[in-house]
Backbone as CSV, one residue per row, in Angstrom:
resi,resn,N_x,N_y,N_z,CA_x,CA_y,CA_z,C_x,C_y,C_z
1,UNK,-31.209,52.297,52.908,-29.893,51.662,52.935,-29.540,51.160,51.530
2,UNK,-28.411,50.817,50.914,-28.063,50.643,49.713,-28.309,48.993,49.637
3,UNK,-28.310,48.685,50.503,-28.886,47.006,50.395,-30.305,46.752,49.118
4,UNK,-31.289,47.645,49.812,-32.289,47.637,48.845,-32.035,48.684,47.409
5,UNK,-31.625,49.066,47.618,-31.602,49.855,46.501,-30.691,48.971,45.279
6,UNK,-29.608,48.558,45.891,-28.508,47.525,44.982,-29.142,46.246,44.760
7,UNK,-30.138,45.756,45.022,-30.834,44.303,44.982,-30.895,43.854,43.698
8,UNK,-30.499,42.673,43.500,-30.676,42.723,41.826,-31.923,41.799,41.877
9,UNK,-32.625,42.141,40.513,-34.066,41.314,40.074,-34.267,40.463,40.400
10,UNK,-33.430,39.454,40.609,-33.559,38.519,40.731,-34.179,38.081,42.275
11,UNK,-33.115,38.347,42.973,-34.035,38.939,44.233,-35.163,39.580,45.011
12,UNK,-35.520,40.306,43.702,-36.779,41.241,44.620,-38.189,40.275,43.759
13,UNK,-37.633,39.481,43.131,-38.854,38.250,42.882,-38.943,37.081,43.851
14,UNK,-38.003,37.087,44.522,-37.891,35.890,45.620,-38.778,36.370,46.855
15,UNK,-38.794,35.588,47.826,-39.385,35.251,49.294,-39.111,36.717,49.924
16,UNK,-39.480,37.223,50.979,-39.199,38.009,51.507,-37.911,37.785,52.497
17,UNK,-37.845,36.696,52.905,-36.547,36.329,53.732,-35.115,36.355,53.065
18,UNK,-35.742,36.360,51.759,-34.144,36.252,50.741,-33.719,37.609,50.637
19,UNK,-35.038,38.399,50.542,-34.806,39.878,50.301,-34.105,40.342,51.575
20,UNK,-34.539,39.912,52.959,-33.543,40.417,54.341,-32.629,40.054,54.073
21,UNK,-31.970,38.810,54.053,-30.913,38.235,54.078,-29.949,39.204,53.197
22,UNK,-30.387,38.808,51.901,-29.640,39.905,50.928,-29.172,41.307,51.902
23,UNK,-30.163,42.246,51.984,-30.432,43.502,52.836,-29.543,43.244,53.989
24,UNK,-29.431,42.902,55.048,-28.831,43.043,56.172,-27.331,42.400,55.308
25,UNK,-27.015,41.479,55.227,-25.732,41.078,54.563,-25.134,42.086,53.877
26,UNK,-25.360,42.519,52.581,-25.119,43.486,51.938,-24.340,45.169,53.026
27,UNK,-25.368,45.206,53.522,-24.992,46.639,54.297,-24.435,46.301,55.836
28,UNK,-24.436,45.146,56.189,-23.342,45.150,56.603,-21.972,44.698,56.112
29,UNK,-21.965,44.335,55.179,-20.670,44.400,54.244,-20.274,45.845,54.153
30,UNK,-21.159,46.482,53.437,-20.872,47.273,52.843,-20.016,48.618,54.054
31,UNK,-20.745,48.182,55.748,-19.508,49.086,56.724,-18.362,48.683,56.402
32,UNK,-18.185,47.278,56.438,-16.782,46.413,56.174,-16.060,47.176,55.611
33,UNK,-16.975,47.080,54.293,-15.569,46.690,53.213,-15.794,47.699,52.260
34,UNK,-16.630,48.678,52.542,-17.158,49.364,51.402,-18.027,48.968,50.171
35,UNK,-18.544,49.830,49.371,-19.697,49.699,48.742,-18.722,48.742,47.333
36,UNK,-19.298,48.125,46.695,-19.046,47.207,45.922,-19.037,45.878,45.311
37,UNK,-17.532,45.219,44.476,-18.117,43.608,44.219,-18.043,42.801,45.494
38,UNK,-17.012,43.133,46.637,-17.111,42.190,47.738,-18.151,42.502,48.614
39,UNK,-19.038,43.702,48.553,-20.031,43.566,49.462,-21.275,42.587,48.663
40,UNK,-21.185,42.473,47.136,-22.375,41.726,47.006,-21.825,40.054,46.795
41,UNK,-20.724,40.004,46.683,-20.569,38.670,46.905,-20.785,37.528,47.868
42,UNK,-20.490,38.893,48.957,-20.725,38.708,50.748,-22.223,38.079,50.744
43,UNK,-23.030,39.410,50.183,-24.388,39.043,49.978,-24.856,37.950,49.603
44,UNK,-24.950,37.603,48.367,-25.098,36.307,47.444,-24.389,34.824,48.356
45,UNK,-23.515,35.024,49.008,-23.159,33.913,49.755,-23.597,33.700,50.665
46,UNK,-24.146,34.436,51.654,-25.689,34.718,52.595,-26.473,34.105,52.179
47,UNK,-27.155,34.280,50.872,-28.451,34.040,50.268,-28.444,32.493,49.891
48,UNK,-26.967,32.099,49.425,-26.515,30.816,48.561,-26.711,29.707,49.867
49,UNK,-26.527,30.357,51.329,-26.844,29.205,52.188,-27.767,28.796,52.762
50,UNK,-29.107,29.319,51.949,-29.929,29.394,52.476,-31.421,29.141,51.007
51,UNK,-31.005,29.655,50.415,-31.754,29.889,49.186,-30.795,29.134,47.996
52,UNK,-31.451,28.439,46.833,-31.047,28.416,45.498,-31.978,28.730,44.638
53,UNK,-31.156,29.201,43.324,-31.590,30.172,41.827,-32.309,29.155,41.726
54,UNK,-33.631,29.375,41.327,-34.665,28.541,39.999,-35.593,29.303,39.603
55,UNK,-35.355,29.306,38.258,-35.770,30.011,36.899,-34.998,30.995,37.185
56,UNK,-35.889,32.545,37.372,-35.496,34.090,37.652,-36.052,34.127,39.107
57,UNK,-35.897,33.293,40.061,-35.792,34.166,41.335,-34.916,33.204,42.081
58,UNK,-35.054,33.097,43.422,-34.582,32.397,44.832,-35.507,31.504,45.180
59,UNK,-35.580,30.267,45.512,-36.261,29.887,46.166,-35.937,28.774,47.739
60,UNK,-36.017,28.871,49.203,-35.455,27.999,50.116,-35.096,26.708,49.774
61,UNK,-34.322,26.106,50.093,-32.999,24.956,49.818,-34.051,24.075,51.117
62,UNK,-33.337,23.097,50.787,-34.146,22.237,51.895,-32.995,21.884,53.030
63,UNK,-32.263,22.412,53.069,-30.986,22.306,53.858,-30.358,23.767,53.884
64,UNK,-29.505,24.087,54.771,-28.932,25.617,54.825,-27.648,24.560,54.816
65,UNK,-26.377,25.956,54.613,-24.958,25.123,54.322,-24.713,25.823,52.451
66,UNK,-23.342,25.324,52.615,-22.782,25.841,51.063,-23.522,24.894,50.067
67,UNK,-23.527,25.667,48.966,-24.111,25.547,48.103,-23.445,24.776,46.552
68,UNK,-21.768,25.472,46.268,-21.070,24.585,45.918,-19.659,25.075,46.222
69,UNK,-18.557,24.381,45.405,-17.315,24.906,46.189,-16.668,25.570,46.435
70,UNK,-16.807,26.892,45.798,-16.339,28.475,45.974,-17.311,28.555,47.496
71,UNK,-18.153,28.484,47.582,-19.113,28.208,48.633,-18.850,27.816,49.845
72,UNK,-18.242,26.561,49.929,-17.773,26.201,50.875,-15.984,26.764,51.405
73,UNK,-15.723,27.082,50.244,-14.271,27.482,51.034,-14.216,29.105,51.369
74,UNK,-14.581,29.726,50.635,-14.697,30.803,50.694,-13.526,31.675,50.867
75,UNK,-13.596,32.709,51.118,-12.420,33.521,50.644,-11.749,34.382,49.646
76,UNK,-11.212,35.732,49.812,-11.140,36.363,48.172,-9.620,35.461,47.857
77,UNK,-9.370,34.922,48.689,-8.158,34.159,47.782,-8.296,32.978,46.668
78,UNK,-9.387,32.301,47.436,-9.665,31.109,46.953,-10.694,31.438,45.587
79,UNK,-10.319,30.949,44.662,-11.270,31.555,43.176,-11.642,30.183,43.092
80,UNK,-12.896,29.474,43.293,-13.002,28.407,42.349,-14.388,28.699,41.685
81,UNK,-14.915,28.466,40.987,-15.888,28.495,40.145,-17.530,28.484,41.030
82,UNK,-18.065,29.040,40.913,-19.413,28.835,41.500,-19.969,28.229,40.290
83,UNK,-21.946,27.728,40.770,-22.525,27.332,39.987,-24.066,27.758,39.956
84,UNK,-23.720,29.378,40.389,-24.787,30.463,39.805,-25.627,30.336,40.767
85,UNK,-25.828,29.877,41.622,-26.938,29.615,42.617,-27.155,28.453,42.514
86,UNK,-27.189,27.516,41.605,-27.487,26.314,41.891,-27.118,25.247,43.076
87,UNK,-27.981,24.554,43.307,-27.282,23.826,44.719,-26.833,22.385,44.001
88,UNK,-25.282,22.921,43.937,-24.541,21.588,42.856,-23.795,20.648,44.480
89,UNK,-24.480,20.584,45.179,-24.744,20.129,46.679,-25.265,19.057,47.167
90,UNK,-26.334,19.427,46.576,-27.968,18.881,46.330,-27.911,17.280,45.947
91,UNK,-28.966,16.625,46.423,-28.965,15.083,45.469,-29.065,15.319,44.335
92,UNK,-28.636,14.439,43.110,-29.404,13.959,42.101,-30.642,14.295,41.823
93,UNK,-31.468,13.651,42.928,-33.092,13.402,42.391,-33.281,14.955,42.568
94,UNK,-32.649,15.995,43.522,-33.239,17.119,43.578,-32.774,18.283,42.634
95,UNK,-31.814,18.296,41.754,-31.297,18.446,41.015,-32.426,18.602,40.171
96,UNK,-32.492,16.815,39.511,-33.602,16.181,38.425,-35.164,16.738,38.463
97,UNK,-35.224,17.481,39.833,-36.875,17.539,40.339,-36.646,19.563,39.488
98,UNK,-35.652,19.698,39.991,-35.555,21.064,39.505,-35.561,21.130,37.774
99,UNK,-34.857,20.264,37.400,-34.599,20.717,35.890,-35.802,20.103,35.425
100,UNK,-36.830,19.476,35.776,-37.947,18.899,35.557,-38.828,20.097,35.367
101,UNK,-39.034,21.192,36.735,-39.307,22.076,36.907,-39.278,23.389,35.656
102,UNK,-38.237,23.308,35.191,-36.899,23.829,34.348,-37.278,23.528,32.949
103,UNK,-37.978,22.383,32.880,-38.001,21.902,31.503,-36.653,21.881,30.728
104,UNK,-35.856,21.456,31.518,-34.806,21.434,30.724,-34.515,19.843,29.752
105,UNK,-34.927,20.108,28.832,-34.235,19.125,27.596,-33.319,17.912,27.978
106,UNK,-33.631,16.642,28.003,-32.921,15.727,27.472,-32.104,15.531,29.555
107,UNK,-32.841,15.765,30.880,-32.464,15.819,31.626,-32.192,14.454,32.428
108,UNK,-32.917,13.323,31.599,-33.042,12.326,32.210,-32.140,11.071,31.874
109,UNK,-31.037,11.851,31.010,-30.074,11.045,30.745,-28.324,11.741,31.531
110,UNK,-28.889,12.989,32.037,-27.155,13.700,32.544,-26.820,13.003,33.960
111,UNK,-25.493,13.193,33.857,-24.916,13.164,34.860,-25.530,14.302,35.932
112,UNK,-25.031,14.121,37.263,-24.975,15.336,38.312,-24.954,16.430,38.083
113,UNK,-23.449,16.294,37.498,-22.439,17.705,36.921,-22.937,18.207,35.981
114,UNK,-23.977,17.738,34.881,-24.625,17.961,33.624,-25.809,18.863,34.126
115,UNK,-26.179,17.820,35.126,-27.500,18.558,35.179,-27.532,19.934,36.215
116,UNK,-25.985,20.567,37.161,-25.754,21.336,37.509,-25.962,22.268,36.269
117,UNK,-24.663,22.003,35.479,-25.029,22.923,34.012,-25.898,23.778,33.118
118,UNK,-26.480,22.257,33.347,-28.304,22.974,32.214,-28.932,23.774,33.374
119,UNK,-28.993,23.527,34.377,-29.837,24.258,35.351,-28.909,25.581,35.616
120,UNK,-28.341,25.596,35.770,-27.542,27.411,35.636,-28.111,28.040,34.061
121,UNK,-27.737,27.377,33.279,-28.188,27.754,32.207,-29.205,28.547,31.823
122,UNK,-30.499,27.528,32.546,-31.756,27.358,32.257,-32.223,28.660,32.928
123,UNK,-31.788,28.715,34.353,-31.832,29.782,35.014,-31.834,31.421,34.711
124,UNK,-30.288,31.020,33.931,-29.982,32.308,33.321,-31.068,33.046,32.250
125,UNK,-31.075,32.025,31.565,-32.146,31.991,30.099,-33.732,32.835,30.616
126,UNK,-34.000,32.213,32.401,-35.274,32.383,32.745,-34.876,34.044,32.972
127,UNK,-34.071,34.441,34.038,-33.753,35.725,34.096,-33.819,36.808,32.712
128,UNK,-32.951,36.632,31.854,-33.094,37.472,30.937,-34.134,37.584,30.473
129,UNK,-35.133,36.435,30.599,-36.604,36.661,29.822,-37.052,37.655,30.887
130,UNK,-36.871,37.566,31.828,-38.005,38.281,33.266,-37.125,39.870,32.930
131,UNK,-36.103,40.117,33.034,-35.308,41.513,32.904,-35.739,41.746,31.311
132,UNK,-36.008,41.072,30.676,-36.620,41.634,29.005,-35.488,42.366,28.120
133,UNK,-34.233,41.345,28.666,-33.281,41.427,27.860,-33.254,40.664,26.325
């Protein structure tokens, strides 16, 4: 099925449940709506309620539910900004426990919204190292 085959890296380093989720979501999008960006968005928003990005993979959320506010409203009408997987959702402290994780720089002075930031960031940064970009 094109589910697995379309999986991006990031994914096929995660849990095996992220990898179904992805997989069944995906291809059944993909009867929907056809093969493309709304079948993996479909996907990724599957995954986002269930899973958040840290470093280069997925890892389970301690809560299922949206992740942030493109997230929660959803819709191809509605454009608002995602925050990469991050669960900008999340407490503070779990946030702080992640970018701790993260080693992200100077974390113990940001705001919420800051530390959403660096942790997408950080994320990203981890991915390209793992893809050996």
């Amino acid at each position: 099925m094109p589910g697995r085959e379309d999986m991006p890296s990031t994914l096929r380093r995660s849990p095996d449940k992220a990898q179904r989720t992805w997989e069944k979501t995906h291809d059944s999008a993909v009867e929907t709506y056809g093969e493309g960006e709304r079948s993996h968005r479909t996907a990724f928003a599957a995954v986002k309620h269930q899973f958040e990005k840290v470093g280069d993979h997925w890892e389970p959320k301690g809560r299922k539910g949206p992740s942030d506010e493109q997230a929660a409203g959803g819709g191809p009408e509605r454009r608002a900004s995602t925050a990469g997987g991050v669960d900008a959702n999340a407490t503070k402290d779990h946030l702080m426990s992640v970018a701790r994780k993260l080693d992200v720089p100077g974390r113990s002075s940001m705001t919420k919204p800051e530390l959403v930031t660096a942790i997408e960031k950080a994320n990203d940064r981890a991915t390209r190292k793992a893809r050996g970009d």
